[in-house]
N, C-alpha and C positions, 0 to 999 in steps of 0.2 A: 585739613584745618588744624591748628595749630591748638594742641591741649584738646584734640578728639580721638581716639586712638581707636581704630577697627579691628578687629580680631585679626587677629598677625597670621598670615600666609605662611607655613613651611616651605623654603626655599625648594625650588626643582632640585636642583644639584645635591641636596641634604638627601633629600628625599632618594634620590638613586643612593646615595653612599648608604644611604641605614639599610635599603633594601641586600643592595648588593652582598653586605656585610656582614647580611640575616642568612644569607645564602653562603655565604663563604668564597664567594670566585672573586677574582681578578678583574681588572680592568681589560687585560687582556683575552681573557674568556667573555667577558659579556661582549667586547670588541669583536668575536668571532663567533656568535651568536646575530648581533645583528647585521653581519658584513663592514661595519667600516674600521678604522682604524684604533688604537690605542689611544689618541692623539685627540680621537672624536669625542670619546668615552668621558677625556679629561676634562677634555673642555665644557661637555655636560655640566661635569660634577663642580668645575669649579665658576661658572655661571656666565662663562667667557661667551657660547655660544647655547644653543637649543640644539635638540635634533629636528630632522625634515618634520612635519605634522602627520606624512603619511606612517615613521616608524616609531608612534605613539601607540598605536591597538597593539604592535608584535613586541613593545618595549612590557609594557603593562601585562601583556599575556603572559611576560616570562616570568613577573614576579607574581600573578597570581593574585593583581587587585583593578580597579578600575582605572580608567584615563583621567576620571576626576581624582583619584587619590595619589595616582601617579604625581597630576600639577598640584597637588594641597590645594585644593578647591574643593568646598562644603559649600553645596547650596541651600545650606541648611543652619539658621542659629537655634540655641536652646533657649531654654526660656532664661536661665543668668544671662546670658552675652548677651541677649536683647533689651535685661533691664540695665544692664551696664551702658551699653550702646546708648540707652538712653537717656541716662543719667545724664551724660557725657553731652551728647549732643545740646539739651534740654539747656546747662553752662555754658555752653559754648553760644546760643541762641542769646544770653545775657551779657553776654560781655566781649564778642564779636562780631563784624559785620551781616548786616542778614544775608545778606548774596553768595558770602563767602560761607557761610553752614547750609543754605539752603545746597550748594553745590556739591558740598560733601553730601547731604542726604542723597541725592540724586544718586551720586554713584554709587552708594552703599543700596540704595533699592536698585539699581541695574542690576547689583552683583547677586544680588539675593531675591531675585524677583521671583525666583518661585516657592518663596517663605512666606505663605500670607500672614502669618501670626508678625513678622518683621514688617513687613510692607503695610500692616495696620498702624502699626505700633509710629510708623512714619507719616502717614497719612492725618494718624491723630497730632501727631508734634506740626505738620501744616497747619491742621485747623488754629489749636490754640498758639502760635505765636503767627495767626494769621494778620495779627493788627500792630505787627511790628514794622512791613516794610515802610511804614508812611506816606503812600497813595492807596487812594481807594482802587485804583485799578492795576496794583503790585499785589495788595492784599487779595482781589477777586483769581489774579493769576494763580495763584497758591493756594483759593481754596477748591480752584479749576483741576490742580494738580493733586489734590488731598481724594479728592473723589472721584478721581481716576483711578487711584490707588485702591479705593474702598473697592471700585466696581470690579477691579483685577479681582481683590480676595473675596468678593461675592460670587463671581463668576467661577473662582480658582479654586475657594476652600471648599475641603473635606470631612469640618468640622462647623457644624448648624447653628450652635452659639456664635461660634463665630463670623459666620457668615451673618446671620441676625444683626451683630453689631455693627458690620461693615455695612448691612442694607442703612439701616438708623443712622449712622454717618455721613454714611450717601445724598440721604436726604434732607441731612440736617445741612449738607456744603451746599445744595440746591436752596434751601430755604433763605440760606444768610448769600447768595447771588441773584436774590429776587426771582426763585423760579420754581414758586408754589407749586404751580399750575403740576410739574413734573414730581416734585417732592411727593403729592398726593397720589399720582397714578405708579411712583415706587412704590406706596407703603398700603395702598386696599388692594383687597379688603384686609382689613386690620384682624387678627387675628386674638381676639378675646377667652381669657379661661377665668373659671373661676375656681381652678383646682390647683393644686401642690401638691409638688413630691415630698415636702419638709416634715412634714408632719407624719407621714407613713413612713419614712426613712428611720426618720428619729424613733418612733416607737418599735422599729424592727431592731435597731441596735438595744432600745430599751430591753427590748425581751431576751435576747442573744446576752445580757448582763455591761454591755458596751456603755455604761451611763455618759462617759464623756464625749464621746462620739455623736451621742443623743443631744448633749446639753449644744453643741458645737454645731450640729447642724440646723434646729432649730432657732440659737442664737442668729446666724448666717442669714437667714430667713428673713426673722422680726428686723436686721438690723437694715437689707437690703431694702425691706417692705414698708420701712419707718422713713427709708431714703427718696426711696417712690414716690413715696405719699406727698412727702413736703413740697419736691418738684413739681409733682402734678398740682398743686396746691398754688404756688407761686405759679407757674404758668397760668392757671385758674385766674388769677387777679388780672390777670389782663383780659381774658372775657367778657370781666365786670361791665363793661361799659360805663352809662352812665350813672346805674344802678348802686349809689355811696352803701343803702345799706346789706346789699351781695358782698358788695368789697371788703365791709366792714368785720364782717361774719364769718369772712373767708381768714382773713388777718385772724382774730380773735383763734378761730381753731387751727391756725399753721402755727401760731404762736405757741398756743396752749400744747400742741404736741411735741413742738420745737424744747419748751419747757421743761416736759413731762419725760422726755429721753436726751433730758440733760445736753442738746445739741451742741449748747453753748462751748464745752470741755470737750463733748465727743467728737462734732466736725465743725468747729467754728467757722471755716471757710463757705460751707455753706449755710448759717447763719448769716452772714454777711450778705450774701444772696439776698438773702429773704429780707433782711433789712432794706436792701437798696431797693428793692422790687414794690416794697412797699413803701417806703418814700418817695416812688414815681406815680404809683398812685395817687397818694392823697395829693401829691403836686395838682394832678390833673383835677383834683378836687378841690382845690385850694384851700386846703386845711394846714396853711404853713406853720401851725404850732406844732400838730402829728408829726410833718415832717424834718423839724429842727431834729423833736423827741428821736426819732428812728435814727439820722445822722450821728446824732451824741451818740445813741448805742453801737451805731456801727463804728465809730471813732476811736471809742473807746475799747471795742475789743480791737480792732485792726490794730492797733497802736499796744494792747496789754501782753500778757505773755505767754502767747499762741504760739511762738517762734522755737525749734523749728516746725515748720507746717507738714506734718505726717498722720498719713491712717493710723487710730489707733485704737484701743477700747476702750473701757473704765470699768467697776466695780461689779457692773452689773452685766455688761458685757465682755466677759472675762476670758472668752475663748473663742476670740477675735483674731488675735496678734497674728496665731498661728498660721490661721485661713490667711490673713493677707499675703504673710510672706510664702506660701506653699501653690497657692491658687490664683492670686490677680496678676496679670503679668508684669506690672508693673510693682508690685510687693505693698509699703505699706507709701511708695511717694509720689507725691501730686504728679498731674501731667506738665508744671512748667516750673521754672527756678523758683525760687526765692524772693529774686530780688524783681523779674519780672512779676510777680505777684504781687508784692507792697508797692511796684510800680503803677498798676493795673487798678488797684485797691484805691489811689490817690485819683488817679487820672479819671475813675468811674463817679466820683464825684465831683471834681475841682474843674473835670473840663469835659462835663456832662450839660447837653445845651437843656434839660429838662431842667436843673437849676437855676439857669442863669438867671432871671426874675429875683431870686435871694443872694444874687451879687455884692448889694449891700448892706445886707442883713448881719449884725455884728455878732448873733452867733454862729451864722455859716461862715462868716471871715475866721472865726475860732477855728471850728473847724476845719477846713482846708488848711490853715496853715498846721494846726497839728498831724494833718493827713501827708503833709508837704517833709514835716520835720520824719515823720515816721520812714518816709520813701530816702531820705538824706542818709539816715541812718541804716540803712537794710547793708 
């Protein structure tokens, strides 16, 4: 794909000359090490031909590395080349064909299919630009393929966080393919605690004189736990049912903590969340004043000066930066571009059929067209 660039392959032929070179012999001497010619040797080196596949182990034996390092083949990326990789890809998803990045992923997860931390990392770029091919039955293919992927590194990985997140994934591509039923019998029984390590951690650095270390990992903590909550809060509003004053009560403290840790400056993207979650409600309620009120707010941050959209802290949580870029795989950037997100951000309103009843309501026409202008400009 054009403008995606995958971690570059040391050529075979390099690859024998640096060996050879490291060693000191000839072309002629390796030539009569493996039996063939001078002529064979060359051809290797300068990429004209291969050797047979069977004098690949006795090629590899004589320089003292494996068959995979012999072909520059790592089936293995680190965590930079996968947040690069992803970076890349994530651009490429905005401003070229789906078909045509979706097939670059494909054989970047062939090559590396035994990287589960890679094959998440692709699995999650399925999910979220799963509502770009524009069929409902292109998008289900992709998120058919996203959770196949999950299930490899569930089944594959070595590491329990991680496998954790691929189960949650897993379930989450069942949930959004209409297929509850399976979603629930991945995830019980649920697995409930009401302890932490953050708080024992931090005061073991406290005591060892580590005070930042301490402020850093409790930070981490409050900031993950403050993320939680909202989430669990906004999915909460949909429980509500009929119940205006649940709902009501529910809004009132997602707000009030949304407030309280400054959500607005610190993850405005999910602000916006909670805004549109709650203007779906009071829809359902027909409280179309609440819902203008909520729209305005979400208009007006989507449209203010959030841009660019990156993890970050503020004042109070001041030993953040760090942890993102050291710890999350993806460091401190969203899982999807830019401009697919001001795209996303429009379309979740302007061609959301829960609104459409305020089709003519002149200040949802404000709206959307400001939501409209803000997407022109991304």
């Amino acid at each position: 794909v054009t403008g995606v660039q995958t971690c570059a392959l040391p050529i075979f032929g390099n690859i024998l000359i640096e060996h050879r070179h490291k060693r000191g012999i000839t072309q002629d001497e390796l030539a009569g090490y493996m039996g063939v010619s001078k002529a064979s040797v060359s051809k290797w080196e300068t990429g004209t031909t291969y050797p047979d596949i069977t004098l690949l182990p006795r090629l590899a034996s004589f320089f003292n590395i494996s068959i995979d390092q012999l072909m520059g083949y790592d089936p293995q990326m680190n965590r930079k080349e996968i947040r690069s990789l992803y970076r890349q890809l994530c651009s490429a998803f905005s401003t070229l064909p789906f078909d045509q990045v979706m097939e670059q992923c494909r054989e970047i997860a062939k090559k590396y299919y035994s990287c589960p931390p890679l094959l998440f990392q692709i699995g999650s770029l399925y999910v979220n630009h799963s509502m770009l091919p524009g069929s409902p039955e292109k998008s289900a293919e992709t998120l058919e393929e996203a959770k196949a992927l999950f299930l490899r590194v569930r089944k594959e990985c070595d590491n329990p966080e991680l496998a954790k997140q691929a189960q949650n994934m897993e379930a989450f591509c069942l949930l959004q393919l209409g297929r509850a039923e399976e979603a629930i019998l991945l995830l019980e029984p649920l697995e409930m605690s009401m302890t932490s390590s953050e708080p024992v951690l931090a005061m073991a650095y406290q005591s060892v004189g580590n005070i930042n270390n301490a402020q850093k990992i409790l930070q981490t903590g409050i900031y993950s736990s403050v993320l939680h909550l909202l989430n669990h809060l906004c999915t909460y509003l949909t429980l509500c049912g009929k119940d205006v004053n649940a709902f009501e009560i529910t809004c009132e403290r997602l707000f009030s903590i949304a407030d309280t840790f400054r959500i607005r400056t610190l993850h405005p993207g999910l602000l916006l969340t909670l805004y549109l979650h709650a203007a779906q409600g009071f829809m359902a309620f027909g409280n179309t004043e609440k819902v203008l009120d909520l729209l305005e707010k979400y208009t007006e941050l989507a449209a203010g000066e959030i841009y660019p959209l990156k993890l970050h802290g503020d004042s109070y949580f001041n030993r953040l930066d760090d942890w993102f870029e050291t710890i999350l795989p993806l460091g401190s950037d969203l899982p999807r571009d830019e401009r697919i997100i001001r795209k996303s951000m429009t379309e979740a309103v302007a061609d959301n059929p829960v609104f459409r009843p305020l089709a003519d309501n002149l200040r949802f026409r404000s709206i959307v067209r400001q939501l409209r202008e803000m997407g022109l400009n991304a």
